[in-house]
Structure formats: C-alpha cells, structure tokens
C-alpha positions as CSV (number, residue, x, y, z in Angstrom):
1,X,-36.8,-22.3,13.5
2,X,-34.6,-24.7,15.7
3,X,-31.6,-26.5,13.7
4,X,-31.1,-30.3,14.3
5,X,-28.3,-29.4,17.1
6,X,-31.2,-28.0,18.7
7,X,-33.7,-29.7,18.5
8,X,-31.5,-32.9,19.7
9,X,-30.2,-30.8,22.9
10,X,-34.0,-29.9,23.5
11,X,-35.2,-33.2,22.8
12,X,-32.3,-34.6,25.5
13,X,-33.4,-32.0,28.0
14,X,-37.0,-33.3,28.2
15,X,-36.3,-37.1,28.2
16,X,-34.6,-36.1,31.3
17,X,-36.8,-34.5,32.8
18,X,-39.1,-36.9,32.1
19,X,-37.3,-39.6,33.4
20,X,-36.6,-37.4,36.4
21,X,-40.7,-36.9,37.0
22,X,-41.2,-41.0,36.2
23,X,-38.4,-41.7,38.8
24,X,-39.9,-39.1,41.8
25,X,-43.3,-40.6,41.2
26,X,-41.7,-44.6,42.8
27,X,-39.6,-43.6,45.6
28,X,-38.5,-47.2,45.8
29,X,-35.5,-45.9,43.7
30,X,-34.9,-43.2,46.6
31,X,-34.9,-46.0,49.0
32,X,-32.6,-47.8,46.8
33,X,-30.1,-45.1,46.4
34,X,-29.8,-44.4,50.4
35,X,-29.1,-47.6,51.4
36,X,-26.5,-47.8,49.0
37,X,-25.1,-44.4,50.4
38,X,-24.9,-46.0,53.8
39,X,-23.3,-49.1,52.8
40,X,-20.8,-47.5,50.7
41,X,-19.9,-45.8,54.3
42,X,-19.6,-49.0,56.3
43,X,-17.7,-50.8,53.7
44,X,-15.2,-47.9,52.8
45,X,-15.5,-45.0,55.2
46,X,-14.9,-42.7,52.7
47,X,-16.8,-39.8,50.4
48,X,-17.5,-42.2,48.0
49,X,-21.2,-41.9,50.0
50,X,-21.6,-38.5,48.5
51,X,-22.7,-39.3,44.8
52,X,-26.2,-41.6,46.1
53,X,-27.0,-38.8,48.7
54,X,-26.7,-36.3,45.8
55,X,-28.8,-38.0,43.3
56,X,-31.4,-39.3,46.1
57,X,-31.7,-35.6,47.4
58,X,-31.9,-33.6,43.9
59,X,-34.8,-36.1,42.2
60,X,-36.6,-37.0,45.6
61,X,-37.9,-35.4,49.1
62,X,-36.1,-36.6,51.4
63,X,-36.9,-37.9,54.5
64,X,-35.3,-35.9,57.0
65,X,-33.1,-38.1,58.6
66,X,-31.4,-39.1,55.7
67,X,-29.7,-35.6,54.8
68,X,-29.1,-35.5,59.1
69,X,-27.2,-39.2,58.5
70,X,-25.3,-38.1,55.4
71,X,-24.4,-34.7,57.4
72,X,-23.0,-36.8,60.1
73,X,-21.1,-39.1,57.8
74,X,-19.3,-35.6,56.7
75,X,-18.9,-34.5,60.0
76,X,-16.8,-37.7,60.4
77,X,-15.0,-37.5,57.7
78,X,-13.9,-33.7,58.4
79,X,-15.6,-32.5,55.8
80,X,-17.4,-28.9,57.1
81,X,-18.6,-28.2,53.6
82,X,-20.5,-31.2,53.1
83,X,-21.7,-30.9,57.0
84,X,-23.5,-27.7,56.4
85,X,-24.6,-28.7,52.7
86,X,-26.5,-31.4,54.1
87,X,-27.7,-30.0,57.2
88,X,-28.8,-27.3,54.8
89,X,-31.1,-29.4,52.8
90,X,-32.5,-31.0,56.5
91,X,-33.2,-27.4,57.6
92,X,-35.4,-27.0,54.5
93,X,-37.3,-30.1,55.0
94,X,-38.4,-29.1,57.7
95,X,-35.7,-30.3,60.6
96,X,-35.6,-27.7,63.8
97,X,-31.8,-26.5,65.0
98,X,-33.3,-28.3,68.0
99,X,-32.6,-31.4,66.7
100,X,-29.2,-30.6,65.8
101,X,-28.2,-32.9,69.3
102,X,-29.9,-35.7,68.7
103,X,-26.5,-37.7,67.2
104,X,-23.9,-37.7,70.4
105,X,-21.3,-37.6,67.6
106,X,-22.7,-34.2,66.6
107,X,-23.4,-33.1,70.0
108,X,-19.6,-34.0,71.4
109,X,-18.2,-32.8,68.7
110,X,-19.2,-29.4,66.9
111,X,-17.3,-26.7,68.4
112,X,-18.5,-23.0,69.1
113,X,-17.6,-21.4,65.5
114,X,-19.2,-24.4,63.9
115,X,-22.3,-24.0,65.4
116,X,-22.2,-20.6,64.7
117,X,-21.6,-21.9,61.3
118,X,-24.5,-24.4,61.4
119,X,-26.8,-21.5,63.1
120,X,-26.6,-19.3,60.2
121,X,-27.9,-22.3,57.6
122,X,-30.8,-23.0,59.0
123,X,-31.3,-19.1,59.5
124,X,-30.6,-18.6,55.5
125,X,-33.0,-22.0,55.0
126,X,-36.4,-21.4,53.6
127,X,-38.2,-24.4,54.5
128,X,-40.2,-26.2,52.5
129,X,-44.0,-26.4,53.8
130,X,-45.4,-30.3,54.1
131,X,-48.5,-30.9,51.8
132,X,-51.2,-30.7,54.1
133,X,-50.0,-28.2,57.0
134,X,-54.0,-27.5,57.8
135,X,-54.4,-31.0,59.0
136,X,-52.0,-30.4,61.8
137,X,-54.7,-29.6,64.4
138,X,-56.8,-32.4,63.7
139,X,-54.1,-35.2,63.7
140,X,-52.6,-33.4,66.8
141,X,-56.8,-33.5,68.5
142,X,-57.0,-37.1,67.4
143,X,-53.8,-37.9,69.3
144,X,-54.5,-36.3,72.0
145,X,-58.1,-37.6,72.8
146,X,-56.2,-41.0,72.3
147,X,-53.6,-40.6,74.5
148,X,-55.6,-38.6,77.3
149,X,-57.7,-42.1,77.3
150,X,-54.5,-44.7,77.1
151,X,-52.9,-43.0,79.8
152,X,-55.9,-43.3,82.6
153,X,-58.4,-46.4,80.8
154,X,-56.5,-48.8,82.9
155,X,-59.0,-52.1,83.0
156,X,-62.3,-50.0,82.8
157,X,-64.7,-51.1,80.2
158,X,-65.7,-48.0,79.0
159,X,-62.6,-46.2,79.2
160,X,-61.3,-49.2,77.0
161,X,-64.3,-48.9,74.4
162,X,-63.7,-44.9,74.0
163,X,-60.2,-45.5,73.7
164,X,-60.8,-48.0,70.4
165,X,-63.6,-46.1,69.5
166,X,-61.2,-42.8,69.0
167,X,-58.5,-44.8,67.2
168,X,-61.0,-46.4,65.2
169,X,-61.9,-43.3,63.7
170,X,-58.8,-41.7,63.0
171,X,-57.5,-45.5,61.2
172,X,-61.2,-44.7,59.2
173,X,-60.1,-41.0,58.3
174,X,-56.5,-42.6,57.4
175,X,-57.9,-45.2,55.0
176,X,-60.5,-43.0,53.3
177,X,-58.8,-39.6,52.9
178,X,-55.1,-41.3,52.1
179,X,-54.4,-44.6,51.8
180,X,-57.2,-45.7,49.5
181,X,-55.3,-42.9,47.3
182,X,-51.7,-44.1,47.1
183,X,-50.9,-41.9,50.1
184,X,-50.3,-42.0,54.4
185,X,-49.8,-39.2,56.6
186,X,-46.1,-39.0,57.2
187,X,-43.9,-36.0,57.4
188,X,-44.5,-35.4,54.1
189,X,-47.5,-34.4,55.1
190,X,-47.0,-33.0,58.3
191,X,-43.3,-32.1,58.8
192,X,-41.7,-34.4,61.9
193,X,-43.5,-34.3,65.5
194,X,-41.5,-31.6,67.8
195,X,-41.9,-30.5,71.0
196,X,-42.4,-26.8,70.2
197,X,-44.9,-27.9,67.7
198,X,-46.7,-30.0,70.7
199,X,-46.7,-27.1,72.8
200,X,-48.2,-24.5,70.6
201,X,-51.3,-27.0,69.7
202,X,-51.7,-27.2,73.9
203,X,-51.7,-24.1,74.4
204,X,-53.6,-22.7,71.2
205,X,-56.6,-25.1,71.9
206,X,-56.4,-24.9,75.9
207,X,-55.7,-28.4,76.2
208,X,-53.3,-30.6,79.5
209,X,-50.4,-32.1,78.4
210,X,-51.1,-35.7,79.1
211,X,-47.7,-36.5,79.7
212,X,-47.1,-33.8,82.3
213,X,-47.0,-35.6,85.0
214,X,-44.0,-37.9,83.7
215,X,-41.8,-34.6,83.6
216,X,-39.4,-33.6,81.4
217,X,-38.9,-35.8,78.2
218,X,-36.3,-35.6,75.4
219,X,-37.2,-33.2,72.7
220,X,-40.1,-34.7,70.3
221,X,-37.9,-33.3,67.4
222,X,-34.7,-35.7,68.1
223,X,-36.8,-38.7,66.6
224,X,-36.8,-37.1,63.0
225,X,-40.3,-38.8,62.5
226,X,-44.0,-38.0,62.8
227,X,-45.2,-40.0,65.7
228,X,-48.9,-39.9,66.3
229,X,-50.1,-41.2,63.1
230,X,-47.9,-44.8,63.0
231,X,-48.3,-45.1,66.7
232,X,-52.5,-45.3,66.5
233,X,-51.9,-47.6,63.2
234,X,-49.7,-49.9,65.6
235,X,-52.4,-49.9,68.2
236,X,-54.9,-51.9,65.5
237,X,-54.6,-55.7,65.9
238,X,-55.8,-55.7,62.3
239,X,-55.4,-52.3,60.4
240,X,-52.1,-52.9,58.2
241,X,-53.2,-56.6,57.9
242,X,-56.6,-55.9,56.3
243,X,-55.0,-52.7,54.2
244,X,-51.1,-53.8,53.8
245,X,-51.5,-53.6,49.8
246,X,-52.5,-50.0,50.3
247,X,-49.8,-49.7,53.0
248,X,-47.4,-51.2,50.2
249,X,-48.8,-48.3,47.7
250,X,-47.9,-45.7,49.9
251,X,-44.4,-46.5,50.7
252,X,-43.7,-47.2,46.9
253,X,-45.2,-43.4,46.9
254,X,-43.1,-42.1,49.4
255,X,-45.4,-41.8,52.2
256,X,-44.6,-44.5,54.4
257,X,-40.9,-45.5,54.9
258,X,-39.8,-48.9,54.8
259,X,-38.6,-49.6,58.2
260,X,-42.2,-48.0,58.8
261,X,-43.6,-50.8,57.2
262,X,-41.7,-53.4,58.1
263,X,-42.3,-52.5,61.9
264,X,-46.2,-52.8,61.4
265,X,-46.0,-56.0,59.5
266,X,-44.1,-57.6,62.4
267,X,-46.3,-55.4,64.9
268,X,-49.4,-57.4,63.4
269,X,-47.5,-60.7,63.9
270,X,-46.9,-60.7,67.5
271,X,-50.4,-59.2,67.6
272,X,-51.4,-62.5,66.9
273,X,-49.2,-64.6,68.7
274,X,-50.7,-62.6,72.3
275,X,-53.7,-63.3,74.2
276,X,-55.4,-59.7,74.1
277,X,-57.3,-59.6,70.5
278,X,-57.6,-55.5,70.9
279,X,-61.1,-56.1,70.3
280,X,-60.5,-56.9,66.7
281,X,-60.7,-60.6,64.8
282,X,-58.7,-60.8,61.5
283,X,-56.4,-63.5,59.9
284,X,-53.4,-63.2,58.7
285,X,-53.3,-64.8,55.5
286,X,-50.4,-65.0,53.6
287,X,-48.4,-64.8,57.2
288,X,-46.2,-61.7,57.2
289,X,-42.3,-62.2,56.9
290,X,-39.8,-61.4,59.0
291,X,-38.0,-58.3,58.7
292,X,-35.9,-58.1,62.2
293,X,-35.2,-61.2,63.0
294,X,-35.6,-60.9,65.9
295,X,-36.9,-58.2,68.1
296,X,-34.8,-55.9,70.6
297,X,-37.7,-55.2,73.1
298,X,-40.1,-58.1,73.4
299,X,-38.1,-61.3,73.3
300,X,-40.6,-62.6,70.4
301,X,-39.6,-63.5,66.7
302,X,-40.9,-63.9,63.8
303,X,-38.9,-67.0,63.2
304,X,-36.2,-68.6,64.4
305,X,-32.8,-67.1,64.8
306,X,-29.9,-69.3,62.7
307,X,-28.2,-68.6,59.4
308,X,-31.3,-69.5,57.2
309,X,-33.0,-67.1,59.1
310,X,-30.6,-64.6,58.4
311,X,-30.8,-65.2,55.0
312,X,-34.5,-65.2,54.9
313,X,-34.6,-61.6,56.4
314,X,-32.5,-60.3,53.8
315,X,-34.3,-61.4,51.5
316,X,-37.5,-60.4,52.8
317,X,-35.5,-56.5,53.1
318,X,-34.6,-56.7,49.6
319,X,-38.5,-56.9,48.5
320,X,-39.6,-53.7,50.5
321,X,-35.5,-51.8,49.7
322,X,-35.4,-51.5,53.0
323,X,-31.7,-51.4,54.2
324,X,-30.0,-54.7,54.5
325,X,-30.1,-56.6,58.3
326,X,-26.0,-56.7,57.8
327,X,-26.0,-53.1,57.5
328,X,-27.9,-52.1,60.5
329,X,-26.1,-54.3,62.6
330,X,-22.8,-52.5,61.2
331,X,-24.8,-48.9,62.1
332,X,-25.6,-50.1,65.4
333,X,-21.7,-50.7,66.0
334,X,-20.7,-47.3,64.8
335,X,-23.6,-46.0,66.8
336,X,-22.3,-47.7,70.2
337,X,-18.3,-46.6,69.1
338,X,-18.2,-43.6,67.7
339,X,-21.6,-41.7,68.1
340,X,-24.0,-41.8,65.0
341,X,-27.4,-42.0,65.1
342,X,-29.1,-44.0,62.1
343,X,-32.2,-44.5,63.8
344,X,-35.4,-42.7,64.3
345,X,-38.0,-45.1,64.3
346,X,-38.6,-47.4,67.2
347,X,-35.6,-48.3,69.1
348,X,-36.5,-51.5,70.1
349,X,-36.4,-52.7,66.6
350,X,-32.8,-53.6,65.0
C-alpha cells in the first residue's frame, strides 16, 4: 500500500510529466524559450543563456541549429564544457562533424586538442533517427526531377509545364500525406540536407548531379536545414496562401520553423506584386503581414520602412514567436564582428 508521502510524490511525478508531454505537443513554447536564450546573450553576454537552452533541449527536439548557436555562445564565453555538451546534443540530432565549420568563429578558433575533443562527441553520439527516414529517396527523386528541369526549361513551353507539373505533385503529396495532418516535412522528418547525403542518393539511383557543371559548392550540411522541400513550396505562387492555416498547424507542431514561415508568407506577397503569375491565380485575402521589413535580396517590401513599421513587424514576430526584428539585427552585428552564425535559412532575409 502507498502512504500519503507517497502517493503525493507519485502523484507530483506524473503531473509533470504530464505537463512535460502537454508542453512537447505546442512547440510554440520551444520557440518561445530559444528566443529568449538568444536575447539574454545580446543583452548580457553572459551564461545566463544556459537555463532556456536547457529546458528547450530536455522537453523539445531541437532544431539543429539551435544547440550549434548555444554551442557557439559557449565557445565565446570560454566555456569548453558547455561547447561539447551542446555540440553533443547537435551530433544526436542528426548534425554531421562536417558542419562543425560552418560558424567562422568556430572555424578560426577551435584549436587541434579541441577538435580532438569535439571529434570524440560526435563519435560517442548515437543519433537520433528522423521520423520518416524511408521517404528520403522519394523527396530526394522529387527534387531532383525539379531541379534537372529548372536548370535547362529556360522559356520553352513544355519544359516550363513539366517543371510545374513535377512541383505540383510533390506540393499535392505534401498537403495530403502531412499538412492536412498537423505535420510538414522538415528535418524532423528527414534529418538536414548534406552533401554526403546528396551524393549517396546520385550515385545509389544512377542519377547526374544537376549542379555539376557550377563546380564545387559549399557543403549542403553548413545550412543546418532541409532544403528541397521549402524550396518547391516557395516556387508555388499560391501553395502557403491557399493552405497557410495548415502551414500555421505545423509550425505550432514543430514541423515548420518560424522564420520558415514567415519567409513563405512574404515569399507569396512579392509573388503578387510581380508580373509572372507561375501559372497559378489566387488572392490573397486577409494580405499577409510583414515579417522582415524589408528584404535583403530583392529591394521589395512588404510595407514601408519607418518607426511604425518597425513596430508593426515586431508585432507581427510576436504572433508566430519568431525571434524579435531587434534581435536579429543585433545577431547580424555579432555575426559581421566576431564570427557567429545565427542563420540557416535564406540569407537574403534579415
């Protein structure tokens, strides 16, 4: 028989870990708890960064670049046991030692017994397997036959019909099989896009290399992202337009990051404001808000550029929990000074 003292500590154990399993179901509260990691590091520069990374990476899985971030913030701060603790949990989500490089600051700076150090982790990792691993092949074809069209289509007609024709179909598969349940394919699902990983698909299903010709490009891996998937969504005029309460649903579920989202809303809305419809007719309706303010690559916004704005695009960051517009900025200062990397996503977007 259990005495009250134990039925109170037993009672206490599974609130939490019900709270714990109601908490992992919304990742919104992961998104929540990163962004106040990284702010916490701007504001103070200190370890004080180390309690959100914690909680966000012992209730949630992460998203890759978020353990490589908080591994560089330790790096900076000296701190070699937080370094390999987080580079540790990267390595099991999935993160090659390829992709070690991909912050300068990292790359500069670890010296011959660290990486010896770091080389050992993600020996000891065991890696944790992404939900679906047996759809690698068939996302990998569908980008392939995409891309092996984009690249040579030029103005031909049919070229141009086979290439939307292809994409069509894998936006059908996308909507049918995930998003009409809550999910997306995102690394998750897959694990992040790497050039090994690339290679292996070419050369197990005697495929070309479409990009062969442009010789040799920086390692797939260093983007900490799974590429194909977004980049065919981005290609629709009307996809996350039509769908973006789905879209919405998967990155409340942890399938679709913020920034993810916030680049095809803003994707969809320069769409609109260009002359080529992509074959597609849609309306935007309400009009997406502005999440960038203003974009790093085409000289387009979504609105205008002044204080209001400003205000209006934090506000617009706060609904999704993606990271504040005044952080970023602040990341992409200590990015250009002292050799972070804080983003993997497009890097024509702020």
């Amino acid at each position: 028989m259990l005495n009250d003292a134990m039925r109170k500590a037993l009672l206490s154990a599974l609130l939490l870990l019900l709270g714990r399993a109601v908490l992992a179901a919304d990742y919104t509260a992961y998104y929540d708890l990163i962004n106040t990691a990284e702010r916490k590091f701007i504001a103070h520069r200190d370890s004080s960064c180390y309690v959100e990374y914690d909680l966000a990476f012992a209730q949630f899985r992460p998203y890759v670049k978020d353990p490589y971030i908080a591994a560089q913030i330790a790096f900076s701060l000296k701190d070699e046991r937080r370094l390999l603790h987080f580079l540790g949990i990267a390595a099991r989500q999935g993160m090659p030692i390829t992709a070690l490089d991909a912050a300068p600051l990292l790359r500069r700076g670890l010296d011959a017994r660290q990486r010896a150090l770091v080389a050992q982790v993600f020996k000891d990792a065991q890696v944790q397997p992404p939900e679906r691993a047996d759809l690698f092949d068939f996302i990998c074809t569908q980008c392939h036959v995409s891309d092996s069209i984009k690249l040579v289509m030029g103005t031909d007609t049919e070229r141009i019909r086979a290439f939307r024709t292809s994409e069509e179909a894998t936006r059908r598969f996308l909507l049918d099989s995930f998003l009409v349940h809550g999910r997306y394919i995102n690394e998750r699902v897959l694990g992040i896009t790497t050039t090994a990983g690339r290679a292996s698909f070419l050369q197990r299903t005697g495929r070309r290399d479409p990009y062969a010709e442009y010789g040799q490009l920086p390692p797939e891996e260093n983007e900490l992202r799974l590429k194909c998937p977004m980049n065919i969504v981005l290609h629709s005029k009307c996809f996350f337009s039509d769908h973006q309460d789905l879209f919405a649903r998967a990155m409340r579920n942890g399938y679709l990051h913020p920034k993810d989202f916030a680049i095809l809303a803003e994707t969809a809305v320069l769409w609109h404001h260009g002359t080529d419809d992509g074959g597609e007719a849609c309306t935007l309706s309400p009009d997406p808000n502005g999440y960038f303010n203003v974009f790093r690559g085409p000289r387009q916004a979504t609105f205008t550029s002044t204080p209001e704005g400003l205000l209006q695009v934090e506000r617009n960051r706060a609904t999704i929990h993606l990271q504040t517009y005044a952080a970023d900025e602040a990341k992409h200062v200590l990015e250009q000074q002292h050799g972070f990397a804080f983003f993997f996503d497009f890097v024509d977007r702020p």
